[in-house]
N, CA, C and O atoms as a MOPAC input file, in Angstrom:
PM7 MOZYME 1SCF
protein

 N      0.81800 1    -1.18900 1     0.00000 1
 C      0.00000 1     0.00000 1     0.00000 1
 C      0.86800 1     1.26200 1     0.00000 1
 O      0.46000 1     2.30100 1    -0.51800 1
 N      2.08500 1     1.16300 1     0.59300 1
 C      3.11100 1     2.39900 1     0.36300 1
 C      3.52200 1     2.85600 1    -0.70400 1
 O      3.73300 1     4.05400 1    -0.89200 1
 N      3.74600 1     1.63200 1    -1.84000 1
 C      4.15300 1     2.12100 1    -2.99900 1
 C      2.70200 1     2.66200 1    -3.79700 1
 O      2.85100 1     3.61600 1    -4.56100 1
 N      1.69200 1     2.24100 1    -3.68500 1
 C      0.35600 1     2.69800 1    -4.37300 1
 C      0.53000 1     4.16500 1    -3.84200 1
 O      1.11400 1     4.88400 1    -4.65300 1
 N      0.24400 1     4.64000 1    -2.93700 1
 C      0.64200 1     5.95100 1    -2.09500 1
 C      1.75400 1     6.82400 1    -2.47400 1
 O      1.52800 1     7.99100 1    -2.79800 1
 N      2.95100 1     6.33700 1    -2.45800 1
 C      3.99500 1     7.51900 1    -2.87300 1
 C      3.71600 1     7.26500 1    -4.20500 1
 O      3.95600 1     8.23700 1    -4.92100 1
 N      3.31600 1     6.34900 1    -4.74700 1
 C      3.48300 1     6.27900 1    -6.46300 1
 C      2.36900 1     7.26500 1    -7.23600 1
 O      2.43200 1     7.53100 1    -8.43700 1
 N      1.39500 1     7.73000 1    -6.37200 1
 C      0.31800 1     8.41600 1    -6.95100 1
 C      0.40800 1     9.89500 1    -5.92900 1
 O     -0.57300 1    10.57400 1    -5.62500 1
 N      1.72200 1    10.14900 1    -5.54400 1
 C      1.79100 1    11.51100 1    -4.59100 1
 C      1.16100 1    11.84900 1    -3.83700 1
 O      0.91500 1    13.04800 1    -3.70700 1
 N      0.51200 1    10.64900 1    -2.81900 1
 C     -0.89400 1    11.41500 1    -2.07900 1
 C     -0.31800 1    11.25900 1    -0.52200 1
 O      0.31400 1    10.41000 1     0.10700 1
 N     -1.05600 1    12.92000 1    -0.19600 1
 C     -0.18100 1    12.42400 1     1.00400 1
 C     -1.30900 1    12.37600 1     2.14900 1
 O     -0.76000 1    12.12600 1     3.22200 1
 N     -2.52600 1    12.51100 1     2.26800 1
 C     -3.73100 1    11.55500 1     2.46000 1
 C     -4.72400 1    11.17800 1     1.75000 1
 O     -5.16800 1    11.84700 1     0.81700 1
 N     -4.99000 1    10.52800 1     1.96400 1
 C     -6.08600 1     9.24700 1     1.20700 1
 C     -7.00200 1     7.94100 1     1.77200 1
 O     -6.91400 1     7.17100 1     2.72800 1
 N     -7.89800 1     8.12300 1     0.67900 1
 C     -8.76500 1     6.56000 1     1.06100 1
 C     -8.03100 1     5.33300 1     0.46000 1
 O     -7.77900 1     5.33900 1    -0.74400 1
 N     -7.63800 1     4.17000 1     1.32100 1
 C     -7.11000 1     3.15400 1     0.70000 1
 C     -8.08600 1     1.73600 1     0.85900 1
 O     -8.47700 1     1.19300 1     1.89200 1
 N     -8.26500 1     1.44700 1    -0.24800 1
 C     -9.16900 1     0.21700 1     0.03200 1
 C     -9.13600 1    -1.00600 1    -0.70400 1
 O     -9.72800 1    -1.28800 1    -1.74500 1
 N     -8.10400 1    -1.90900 1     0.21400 1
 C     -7.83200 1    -2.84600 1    -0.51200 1
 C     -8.78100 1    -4.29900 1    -1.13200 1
 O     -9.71900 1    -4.59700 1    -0.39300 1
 N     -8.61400 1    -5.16300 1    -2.35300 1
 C     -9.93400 1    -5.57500 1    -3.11500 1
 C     -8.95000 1    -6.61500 1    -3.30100 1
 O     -7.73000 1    -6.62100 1    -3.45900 1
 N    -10.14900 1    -7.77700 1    -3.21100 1
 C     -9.58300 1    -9.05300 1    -3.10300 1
 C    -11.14400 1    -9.93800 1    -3.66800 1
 O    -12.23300 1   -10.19200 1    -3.15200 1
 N    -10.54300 1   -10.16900 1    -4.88200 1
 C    -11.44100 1   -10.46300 1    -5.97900 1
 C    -11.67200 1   -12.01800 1    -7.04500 1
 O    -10.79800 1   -12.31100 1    -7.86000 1
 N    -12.48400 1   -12.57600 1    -6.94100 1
 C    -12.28700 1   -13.98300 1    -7.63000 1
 C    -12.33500 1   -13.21000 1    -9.38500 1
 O    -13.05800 1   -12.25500 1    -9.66900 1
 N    -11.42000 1   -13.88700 1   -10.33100 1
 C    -11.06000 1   -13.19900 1   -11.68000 1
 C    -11.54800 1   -13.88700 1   -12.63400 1
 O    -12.23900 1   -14.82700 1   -12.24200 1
 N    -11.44300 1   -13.76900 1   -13.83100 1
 C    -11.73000 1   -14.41700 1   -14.97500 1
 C    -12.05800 1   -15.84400 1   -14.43300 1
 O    -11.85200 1   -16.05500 1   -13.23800 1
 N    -12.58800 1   -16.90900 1   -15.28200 1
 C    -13.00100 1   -18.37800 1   -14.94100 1
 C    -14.37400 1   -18.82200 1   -15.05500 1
 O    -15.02100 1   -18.08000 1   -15.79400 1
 N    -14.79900 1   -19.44300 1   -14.74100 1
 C    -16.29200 1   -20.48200 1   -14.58300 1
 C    -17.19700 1   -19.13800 1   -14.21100 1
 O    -16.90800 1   -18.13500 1   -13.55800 1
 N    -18.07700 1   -19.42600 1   -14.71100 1
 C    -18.81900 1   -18.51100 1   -14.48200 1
 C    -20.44000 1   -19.16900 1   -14.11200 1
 O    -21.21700 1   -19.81100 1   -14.81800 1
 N    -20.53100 1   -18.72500 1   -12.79500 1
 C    -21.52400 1   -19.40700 1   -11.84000 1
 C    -21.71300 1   -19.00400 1   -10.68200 1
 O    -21.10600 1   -17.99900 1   -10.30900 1
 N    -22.39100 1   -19.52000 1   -10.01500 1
 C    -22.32400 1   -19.34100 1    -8.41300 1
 C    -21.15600 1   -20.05500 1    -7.34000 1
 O    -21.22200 1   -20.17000 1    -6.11600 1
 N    -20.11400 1   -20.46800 1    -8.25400 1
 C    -19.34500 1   -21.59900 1    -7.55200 1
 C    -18.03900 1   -20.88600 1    -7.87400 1
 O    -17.30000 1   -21.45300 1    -8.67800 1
 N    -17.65600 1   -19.73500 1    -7.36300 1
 C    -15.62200 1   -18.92800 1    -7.77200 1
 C    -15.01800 1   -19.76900 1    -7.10500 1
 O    -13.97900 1   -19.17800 1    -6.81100 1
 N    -14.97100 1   -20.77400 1    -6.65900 1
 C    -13.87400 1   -21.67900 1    -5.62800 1
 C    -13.08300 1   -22.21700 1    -7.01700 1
 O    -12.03300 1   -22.65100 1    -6.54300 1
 N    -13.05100 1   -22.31600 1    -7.71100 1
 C    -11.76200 1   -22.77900 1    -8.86200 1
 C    -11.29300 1   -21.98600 1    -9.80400 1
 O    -10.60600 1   -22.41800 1   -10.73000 1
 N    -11.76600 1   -20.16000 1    -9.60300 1
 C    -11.37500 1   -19.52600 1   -10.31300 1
 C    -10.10500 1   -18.69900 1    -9.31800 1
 O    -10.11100 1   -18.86800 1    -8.09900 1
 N     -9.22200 1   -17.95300 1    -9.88200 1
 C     -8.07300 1   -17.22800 1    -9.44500 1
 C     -8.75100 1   -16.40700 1    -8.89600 1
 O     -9.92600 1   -16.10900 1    -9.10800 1
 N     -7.61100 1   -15.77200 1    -7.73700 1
 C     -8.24100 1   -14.54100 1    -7.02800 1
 C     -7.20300 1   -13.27400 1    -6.77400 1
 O     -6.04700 1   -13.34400 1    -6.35800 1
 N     -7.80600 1   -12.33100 1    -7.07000 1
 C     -7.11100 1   -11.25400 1    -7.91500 1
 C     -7.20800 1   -10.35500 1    -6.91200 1
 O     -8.34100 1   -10.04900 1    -6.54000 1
 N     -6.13900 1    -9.79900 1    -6.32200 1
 C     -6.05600 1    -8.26600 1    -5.73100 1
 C     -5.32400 1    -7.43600 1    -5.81200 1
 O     -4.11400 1    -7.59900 1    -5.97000 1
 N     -6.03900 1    -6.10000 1    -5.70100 1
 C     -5.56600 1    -5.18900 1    -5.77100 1
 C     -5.95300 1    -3.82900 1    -4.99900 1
 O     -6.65600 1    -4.14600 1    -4.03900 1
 N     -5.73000 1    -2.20400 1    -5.06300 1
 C     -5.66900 1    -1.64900 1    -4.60000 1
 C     -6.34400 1    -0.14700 1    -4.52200 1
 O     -5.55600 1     0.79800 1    -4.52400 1
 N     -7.54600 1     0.08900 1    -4.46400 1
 C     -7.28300 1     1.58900 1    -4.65700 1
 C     -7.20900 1     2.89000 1    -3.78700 1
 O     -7.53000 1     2.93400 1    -2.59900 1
 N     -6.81700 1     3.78100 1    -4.41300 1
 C     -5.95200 1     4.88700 1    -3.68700 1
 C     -6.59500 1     6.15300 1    -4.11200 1
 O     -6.29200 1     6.51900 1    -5.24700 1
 N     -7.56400 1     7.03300 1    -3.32600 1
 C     -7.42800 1     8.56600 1    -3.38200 1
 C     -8.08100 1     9.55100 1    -2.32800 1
 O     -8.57000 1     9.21800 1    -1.24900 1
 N     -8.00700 1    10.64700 1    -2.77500 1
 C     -8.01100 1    11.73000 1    -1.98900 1
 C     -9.29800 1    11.87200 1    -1.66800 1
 O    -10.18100 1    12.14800 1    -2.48000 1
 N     -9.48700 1    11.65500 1    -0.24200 1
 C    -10.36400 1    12.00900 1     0.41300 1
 C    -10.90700 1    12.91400 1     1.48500 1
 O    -10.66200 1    12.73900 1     2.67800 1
 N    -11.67400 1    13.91400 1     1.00200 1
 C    -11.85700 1    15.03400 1     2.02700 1
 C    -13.11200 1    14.16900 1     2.79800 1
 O    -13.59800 1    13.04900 1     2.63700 1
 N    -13.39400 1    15.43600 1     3.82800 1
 C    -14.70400 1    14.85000 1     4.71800 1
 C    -15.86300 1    14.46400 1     4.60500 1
 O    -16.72300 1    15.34400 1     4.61800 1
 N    -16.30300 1    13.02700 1     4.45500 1
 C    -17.20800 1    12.14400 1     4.03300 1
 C    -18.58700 1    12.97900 1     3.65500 1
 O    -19.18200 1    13.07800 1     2.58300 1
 N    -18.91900 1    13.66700 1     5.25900 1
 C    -20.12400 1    14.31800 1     4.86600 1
 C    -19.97000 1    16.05100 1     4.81300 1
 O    -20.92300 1    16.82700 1     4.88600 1
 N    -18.79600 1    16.36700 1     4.69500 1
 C    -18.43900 1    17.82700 1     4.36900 1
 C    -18.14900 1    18.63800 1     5.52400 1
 O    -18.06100 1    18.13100 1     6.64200 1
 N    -17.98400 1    19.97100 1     5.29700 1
 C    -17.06200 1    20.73600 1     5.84800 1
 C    -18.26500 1    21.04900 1     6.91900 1
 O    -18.13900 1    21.16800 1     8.13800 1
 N    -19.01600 1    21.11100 1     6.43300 1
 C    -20.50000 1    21.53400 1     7.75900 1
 C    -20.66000 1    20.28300 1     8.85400 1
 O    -21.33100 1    20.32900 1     9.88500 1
 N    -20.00900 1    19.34800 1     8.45200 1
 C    -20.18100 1    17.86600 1     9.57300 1
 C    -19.98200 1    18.37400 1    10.72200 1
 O    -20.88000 1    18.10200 1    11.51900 1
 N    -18.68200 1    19.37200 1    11.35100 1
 C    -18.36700 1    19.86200 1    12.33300 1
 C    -19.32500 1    20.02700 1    13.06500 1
 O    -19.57500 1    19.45000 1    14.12300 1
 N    -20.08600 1    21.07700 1    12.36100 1
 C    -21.21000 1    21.76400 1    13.31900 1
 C    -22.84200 1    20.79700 1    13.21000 1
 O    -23.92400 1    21.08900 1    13.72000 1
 N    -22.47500 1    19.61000 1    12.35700 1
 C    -23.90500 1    18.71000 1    12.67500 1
 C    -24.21000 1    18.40000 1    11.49900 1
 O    -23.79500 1    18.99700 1    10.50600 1
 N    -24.95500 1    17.44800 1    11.49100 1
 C    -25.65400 1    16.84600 1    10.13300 1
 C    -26.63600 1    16.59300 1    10.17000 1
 O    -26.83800 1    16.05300 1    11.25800 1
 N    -27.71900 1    16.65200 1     9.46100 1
 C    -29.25600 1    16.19200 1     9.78000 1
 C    -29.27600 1    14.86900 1     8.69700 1
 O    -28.81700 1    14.73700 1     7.56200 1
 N    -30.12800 1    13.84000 1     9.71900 1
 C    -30.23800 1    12.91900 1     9.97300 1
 C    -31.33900 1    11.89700 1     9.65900 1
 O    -32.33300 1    12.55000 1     9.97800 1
 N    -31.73300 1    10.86300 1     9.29000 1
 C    -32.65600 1    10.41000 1     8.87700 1
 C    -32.99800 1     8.50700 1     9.07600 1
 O    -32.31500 1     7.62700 1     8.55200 1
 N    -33.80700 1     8.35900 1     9.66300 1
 C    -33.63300 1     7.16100 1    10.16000 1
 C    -34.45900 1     6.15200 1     8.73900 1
 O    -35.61300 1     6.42100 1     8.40700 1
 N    -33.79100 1     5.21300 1     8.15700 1
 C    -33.60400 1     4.79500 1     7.08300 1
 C    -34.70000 1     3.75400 1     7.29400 1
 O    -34.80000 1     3.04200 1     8.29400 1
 N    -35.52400 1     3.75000 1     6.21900 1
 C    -36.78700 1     2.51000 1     6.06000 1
 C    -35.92000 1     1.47000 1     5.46500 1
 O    -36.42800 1     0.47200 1     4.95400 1
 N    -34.13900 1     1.71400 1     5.51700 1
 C    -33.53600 1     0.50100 1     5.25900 1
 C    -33.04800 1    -0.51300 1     5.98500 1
 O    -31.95000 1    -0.06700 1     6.31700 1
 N    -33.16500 1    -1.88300 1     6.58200 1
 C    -32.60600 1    -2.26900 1     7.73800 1
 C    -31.13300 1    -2.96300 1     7.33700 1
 O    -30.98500 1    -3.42500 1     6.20500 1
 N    -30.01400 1    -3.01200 1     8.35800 1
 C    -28.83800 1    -3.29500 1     8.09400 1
 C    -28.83100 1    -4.75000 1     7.90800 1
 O    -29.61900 1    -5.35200 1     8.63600 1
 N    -28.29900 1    -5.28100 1     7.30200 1
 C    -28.48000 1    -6.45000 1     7.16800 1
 C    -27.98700 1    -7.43900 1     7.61200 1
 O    -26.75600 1    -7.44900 1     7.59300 1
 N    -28.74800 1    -8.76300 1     8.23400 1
 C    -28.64200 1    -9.37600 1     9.23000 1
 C    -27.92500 1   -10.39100 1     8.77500 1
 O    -27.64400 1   -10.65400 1     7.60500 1
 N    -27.43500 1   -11.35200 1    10.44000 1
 C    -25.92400 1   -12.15500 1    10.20600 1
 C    -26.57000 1   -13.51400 1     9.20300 1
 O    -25.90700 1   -14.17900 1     8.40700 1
 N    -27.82200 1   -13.65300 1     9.47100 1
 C    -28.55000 1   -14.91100 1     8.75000 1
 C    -28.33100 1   -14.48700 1     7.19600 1
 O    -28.30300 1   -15.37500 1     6.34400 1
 N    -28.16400 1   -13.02000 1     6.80900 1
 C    -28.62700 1   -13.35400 1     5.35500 1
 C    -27.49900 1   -12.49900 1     4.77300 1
 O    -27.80300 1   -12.00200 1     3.68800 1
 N    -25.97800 1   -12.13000 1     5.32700 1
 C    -24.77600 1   -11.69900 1     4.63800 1
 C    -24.10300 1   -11.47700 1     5.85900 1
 O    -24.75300 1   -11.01600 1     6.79700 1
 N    -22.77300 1   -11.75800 1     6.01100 1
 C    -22.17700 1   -11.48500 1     6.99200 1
 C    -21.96600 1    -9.87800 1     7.18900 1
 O    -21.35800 1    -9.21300 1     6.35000 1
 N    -22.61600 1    -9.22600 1     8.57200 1
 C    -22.23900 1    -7.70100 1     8.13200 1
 C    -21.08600 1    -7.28200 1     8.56700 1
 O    -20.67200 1    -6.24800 1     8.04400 1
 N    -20.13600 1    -8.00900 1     9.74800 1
 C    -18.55100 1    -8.00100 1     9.31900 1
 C    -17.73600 1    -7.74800 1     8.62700 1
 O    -16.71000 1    -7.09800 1     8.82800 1
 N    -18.22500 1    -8.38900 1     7.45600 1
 C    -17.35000 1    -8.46300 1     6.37200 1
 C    -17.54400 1    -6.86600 1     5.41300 1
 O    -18.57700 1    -6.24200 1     5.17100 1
 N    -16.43000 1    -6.63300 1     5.11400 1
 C    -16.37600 1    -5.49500 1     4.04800 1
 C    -16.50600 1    -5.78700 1     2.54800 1
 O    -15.74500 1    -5.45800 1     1.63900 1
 N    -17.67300 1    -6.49800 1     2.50500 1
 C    -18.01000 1    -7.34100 1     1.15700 1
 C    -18.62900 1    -5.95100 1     0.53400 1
 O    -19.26600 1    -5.17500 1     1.24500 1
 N    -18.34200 1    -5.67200 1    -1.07800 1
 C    -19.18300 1    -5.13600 1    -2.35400 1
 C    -20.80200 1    -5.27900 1    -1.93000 1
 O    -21.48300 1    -4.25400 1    -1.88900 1
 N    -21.35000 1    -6.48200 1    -1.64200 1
 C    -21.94500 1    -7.03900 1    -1.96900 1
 C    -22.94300 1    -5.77100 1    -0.71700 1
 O    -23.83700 1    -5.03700 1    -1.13700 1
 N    -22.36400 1    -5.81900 1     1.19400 1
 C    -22.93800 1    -5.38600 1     2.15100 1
 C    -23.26700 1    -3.42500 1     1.35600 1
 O    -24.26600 1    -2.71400 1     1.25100 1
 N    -22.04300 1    -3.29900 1     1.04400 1
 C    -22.53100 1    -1.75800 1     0.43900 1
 C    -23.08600 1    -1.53200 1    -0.23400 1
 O    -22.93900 1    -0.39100 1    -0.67100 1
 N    -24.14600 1    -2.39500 1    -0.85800 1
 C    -25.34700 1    -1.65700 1    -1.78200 1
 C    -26.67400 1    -1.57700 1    -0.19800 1
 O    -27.63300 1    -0.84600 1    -0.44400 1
 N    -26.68900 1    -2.04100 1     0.78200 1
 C    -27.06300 1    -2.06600 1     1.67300 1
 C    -27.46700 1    -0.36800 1     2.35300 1
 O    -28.47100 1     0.30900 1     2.57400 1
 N    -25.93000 1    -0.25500 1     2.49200 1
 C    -25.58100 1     1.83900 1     3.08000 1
 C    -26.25000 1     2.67200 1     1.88800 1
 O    -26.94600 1     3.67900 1     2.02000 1
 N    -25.83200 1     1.93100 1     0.50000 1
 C    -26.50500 1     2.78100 1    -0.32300 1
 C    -27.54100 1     2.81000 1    -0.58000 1
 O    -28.05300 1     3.92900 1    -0.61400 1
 N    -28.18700 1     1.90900 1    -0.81700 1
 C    -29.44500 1     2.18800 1    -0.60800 1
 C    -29.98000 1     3.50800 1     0.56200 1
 O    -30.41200 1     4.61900 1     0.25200 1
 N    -29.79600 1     2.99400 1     1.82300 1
 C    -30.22200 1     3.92600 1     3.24400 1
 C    -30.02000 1     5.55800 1     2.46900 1
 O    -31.00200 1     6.28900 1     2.33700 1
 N    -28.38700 1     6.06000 1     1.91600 1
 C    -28.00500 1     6.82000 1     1.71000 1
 C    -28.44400 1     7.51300 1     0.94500 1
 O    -28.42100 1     8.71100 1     1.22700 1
 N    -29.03500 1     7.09800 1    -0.34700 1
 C    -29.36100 1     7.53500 1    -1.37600 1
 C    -31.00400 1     7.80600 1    -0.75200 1
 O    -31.24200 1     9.00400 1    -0.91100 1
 N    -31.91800 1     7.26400 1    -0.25500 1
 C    -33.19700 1     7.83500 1     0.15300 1
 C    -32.72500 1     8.52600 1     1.42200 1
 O    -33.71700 1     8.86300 1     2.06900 1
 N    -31.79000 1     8.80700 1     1.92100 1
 C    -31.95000 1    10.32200 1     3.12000 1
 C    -31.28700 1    11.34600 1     2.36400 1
 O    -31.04900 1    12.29100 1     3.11600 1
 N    -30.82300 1    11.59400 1     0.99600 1
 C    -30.07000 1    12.52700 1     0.12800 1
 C    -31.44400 1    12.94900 1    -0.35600 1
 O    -31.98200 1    13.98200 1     0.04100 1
 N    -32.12000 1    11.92300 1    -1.43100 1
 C    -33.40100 1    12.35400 1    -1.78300 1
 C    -34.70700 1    13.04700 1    -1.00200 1
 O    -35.68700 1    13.61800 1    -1.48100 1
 N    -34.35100 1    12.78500 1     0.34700 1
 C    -35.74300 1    13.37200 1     1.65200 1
 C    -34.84100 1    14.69400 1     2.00500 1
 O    -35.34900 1    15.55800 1     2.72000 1
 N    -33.30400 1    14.88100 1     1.43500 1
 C    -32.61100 1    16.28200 1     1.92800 1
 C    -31.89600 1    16.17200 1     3.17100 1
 O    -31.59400 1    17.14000 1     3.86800 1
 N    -31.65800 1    15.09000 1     3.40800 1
 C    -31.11600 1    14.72500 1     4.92600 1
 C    -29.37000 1    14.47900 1     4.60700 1
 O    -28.94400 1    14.16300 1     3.49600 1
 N    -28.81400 1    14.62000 1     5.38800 1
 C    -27.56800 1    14.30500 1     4.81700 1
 C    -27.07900 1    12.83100 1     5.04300 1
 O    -26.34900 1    12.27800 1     4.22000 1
 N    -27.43400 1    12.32300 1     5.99200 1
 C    -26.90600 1    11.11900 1     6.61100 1
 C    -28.09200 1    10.27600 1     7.05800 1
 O    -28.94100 1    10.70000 1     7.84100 1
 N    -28.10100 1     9.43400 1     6.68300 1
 C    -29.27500 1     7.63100 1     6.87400 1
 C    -28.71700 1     7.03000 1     8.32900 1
 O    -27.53500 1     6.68400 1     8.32200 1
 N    -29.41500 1     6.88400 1     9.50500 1
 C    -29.38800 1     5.98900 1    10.43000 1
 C    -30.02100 1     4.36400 1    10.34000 1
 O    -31.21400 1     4.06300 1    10.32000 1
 N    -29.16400 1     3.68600 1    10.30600 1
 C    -29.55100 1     2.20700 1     9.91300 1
 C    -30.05200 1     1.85400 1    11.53000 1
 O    -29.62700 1     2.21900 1    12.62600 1
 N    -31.16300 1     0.96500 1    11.10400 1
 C    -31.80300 1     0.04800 1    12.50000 1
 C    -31.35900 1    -1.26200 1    11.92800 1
 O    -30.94200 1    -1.39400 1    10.77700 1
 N    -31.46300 1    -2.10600 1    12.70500 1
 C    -31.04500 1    -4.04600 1    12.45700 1
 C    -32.40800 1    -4.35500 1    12.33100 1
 O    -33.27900 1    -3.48700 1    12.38500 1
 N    -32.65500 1    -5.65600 1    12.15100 1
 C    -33.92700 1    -5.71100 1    11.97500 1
 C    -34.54500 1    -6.13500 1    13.01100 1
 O    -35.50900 1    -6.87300 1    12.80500 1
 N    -34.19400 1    -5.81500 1    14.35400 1
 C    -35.01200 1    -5.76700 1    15.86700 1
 C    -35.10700 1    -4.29200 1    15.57000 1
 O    -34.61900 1    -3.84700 1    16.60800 1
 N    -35.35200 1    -3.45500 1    14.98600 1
 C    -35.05000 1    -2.30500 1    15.10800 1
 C    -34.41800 1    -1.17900 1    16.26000 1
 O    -34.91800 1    -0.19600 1    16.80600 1
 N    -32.93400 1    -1.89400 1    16.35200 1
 C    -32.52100 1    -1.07100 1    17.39600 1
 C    -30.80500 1    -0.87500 1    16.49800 1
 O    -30.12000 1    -1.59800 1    15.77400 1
 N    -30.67200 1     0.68900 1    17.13600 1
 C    -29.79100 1     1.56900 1    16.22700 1
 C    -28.49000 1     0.55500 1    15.64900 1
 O    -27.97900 1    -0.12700 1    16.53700 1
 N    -28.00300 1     0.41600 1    14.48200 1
 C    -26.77600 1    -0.80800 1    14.02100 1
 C    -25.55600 1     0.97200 1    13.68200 1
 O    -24.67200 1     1.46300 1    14.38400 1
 N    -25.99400 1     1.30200 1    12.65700 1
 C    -25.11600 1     2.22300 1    12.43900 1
 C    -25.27900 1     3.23600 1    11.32500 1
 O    -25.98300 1     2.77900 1    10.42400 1
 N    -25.00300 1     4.02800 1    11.18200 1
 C    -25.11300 1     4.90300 1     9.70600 1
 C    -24.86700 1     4.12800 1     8.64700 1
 O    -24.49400 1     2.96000 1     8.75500 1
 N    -25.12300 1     4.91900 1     7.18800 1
 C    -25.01500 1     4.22400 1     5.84300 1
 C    -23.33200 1     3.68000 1     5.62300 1
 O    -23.00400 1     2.59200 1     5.15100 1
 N    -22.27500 1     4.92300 1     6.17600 1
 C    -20.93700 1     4.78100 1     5.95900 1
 C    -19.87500 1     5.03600 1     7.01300 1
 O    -18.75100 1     5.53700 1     7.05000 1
 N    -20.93400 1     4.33400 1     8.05300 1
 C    -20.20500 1     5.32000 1     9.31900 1
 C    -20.20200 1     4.39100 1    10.80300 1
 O    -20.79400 1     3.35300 1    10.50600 1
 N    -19.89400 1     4.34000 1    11.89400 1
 C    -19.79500 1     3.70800 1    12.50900 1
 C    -20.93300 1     4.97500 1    13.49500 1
 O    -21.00500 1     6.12000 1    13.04900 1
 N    -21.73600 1     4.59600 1    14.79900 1
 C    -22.46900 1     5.41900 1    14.96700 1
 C    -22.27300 1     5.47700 1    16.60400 1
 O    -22.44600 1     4.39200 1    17.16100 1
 N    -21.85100 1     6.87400 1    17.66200 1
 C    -21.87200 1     6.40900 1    18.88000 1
 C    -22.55500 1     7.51000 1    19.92400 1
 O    -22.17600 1     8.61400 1    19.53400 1
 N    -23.02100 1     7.59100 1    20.56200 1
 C    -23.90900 1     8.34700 1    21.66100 1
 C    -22.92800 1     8.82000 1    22.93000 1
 O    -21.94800 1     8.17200 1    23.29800 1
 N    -23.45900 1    10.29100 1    23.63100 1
 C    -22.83900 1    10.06300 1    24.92600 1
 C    -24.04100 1    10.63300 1    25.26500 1
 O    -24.93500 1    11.32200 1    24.77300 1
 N    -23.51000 1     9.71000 1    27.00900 1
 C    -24.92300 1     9.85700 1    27.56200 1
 C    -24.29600 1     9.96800 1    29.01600 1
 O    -23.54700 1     9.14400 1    29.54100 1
 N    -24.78500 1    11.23100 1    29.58900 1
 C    -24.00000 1    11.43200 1    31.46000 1
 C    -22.26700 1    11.54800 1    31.17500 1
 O    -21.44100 1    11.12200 1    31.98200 1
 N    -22.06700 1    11.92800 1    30.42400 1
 C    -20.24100 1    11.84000 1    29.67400 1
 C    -19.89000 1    10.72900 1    29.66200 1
 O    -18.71100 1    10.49200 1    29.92300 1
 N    -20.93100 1     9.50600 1    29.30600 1
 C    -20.06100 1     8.08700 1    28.65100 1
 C    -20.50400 1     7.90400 1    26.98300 1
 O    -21.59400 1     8.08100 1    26.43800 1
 N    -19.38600 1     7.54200 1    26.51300 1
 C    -19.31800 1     7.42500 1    24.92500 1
 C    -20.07800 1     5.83000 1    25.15100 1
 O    -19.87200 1     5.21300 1    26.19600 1
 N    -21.06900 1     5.19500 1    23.92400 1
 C    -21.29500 1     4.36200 1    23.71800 1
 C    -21.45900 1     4.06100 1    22.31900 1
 O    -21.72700 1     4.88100 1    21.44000 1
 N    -21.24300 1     2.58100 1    22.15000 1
 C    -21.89700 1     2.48900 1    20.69000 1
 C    -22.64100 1     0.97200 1    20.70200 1
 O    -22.59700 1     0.05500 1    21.52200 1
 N    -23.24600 1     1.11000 1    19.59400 1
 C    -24.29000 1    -0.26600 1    19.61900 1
 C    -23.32000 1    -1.60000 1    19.64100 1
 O    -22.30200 1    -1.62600 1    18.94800 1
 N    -23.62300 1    -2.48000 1    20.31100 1
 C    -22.81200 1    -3.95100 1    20.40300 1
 C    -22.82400 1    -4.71800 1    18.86800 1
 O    -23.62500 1    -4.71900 1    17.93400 1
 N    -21.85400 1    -5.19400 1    19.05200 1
 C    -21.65600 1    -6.07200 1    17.73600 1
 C    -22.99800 1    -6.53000 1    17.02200 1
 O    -23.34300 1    -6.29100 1    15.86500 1
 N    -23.62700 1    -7.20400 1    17.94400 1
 C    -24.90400 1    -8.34000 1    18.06800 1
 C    -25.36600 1    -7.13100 1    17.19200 1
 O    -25.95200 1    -7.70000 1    16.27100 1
 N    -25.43800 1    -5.80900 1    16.95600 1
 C    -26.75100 1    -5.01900 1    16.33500 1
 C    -26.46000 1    -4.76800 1    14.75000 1
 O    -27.02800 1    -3.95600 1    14.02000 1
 N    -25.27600 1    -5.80900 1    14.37200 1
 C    -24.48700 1    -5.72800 1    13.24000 1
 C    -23.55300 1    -4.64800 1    12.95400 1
 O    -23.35400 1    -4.62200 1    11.74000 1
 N    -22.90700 1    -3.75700 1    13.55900 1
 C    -22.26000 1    -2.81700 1    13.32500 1
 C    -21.06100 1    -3.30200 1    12.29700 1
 O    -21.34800 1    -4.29000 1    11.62100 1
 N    -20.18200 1    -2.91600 1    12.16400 1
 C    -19.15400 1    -3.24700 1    11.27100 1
 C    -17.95900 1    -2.94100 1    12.53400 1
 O    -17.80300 1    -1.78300 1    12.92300 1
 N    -17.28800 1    -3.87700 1    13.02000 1
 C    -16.25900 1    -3.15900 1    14.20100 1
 C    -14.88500 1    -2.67500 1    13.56300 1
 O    -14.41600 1    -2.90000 1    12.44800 1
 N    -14.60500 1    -2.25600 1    14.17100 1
 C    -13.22400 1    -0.89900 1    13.74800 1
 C    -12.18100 1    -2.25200 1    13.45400 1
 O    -11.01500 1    -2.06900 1    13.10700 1

């Protein structure tokens, strides 16, 4: 990842590495095809902008995060982020800046792209694994 980095002059950035089944059989079965990774690299300013500082309005998403029975939400799979996008793209369209995801007990999991945490009496909290969060 260092050489992707100095090789493209950035001196911060989003890096997100991709680890990919490649050319081959084509099916529901990639276990005998090659697996291909690679890297990408760029400049990233503040997710939800320069106004995040002072707050973002908020929108609790008719999308639910999706549960351990039906995709692992652990995993930083392609597959989990049409999930955020979805949430994301209907709190952009209602004018909201940011989608709050519920699990499907409906209790808070996390934002569309974001990890999500509360203080309450000056203790920081955030939702437990169990609510699918994605952990750091």
């Amino acid at each position: 990842m260092k050489t992707t980095v100095s090789t493209n002059k950035l001196e911060e950035c989003y890096l997100r590495s991709l680890a990919y089944y490649g050319a081959g059989e084509i099916g529901l079965n990639p276990l005998p095809n090659k697996v291909n990774l690679g890297i990408a690299a760029w400049r990233w300013d503040s997710y939800l902008g320069e106004k995040a500082e002072k707050g973002v309005r908020c929108q609790v998403s008719s999308w639910r995060r999706v549960h351990p029975s039906t995709m692992p939400p652990q995993a930083k799979s392609t597959a989990n982020y049409a999930n955020g996008a979805l949430a994301k793209m209907e709190a952009l369209k209602a004018s909201y800046d940011e989608a709050i995801m519920l699990n499907v007990d409906s209790l808070v999991s996390e934002a569309s792209a974001e990890n999500i945490f509360r203080i309450k009496d000056g203790i920081i909290s955030t939702p437990p694994a169990s609510a699918g969060v994605l952990r750091a």
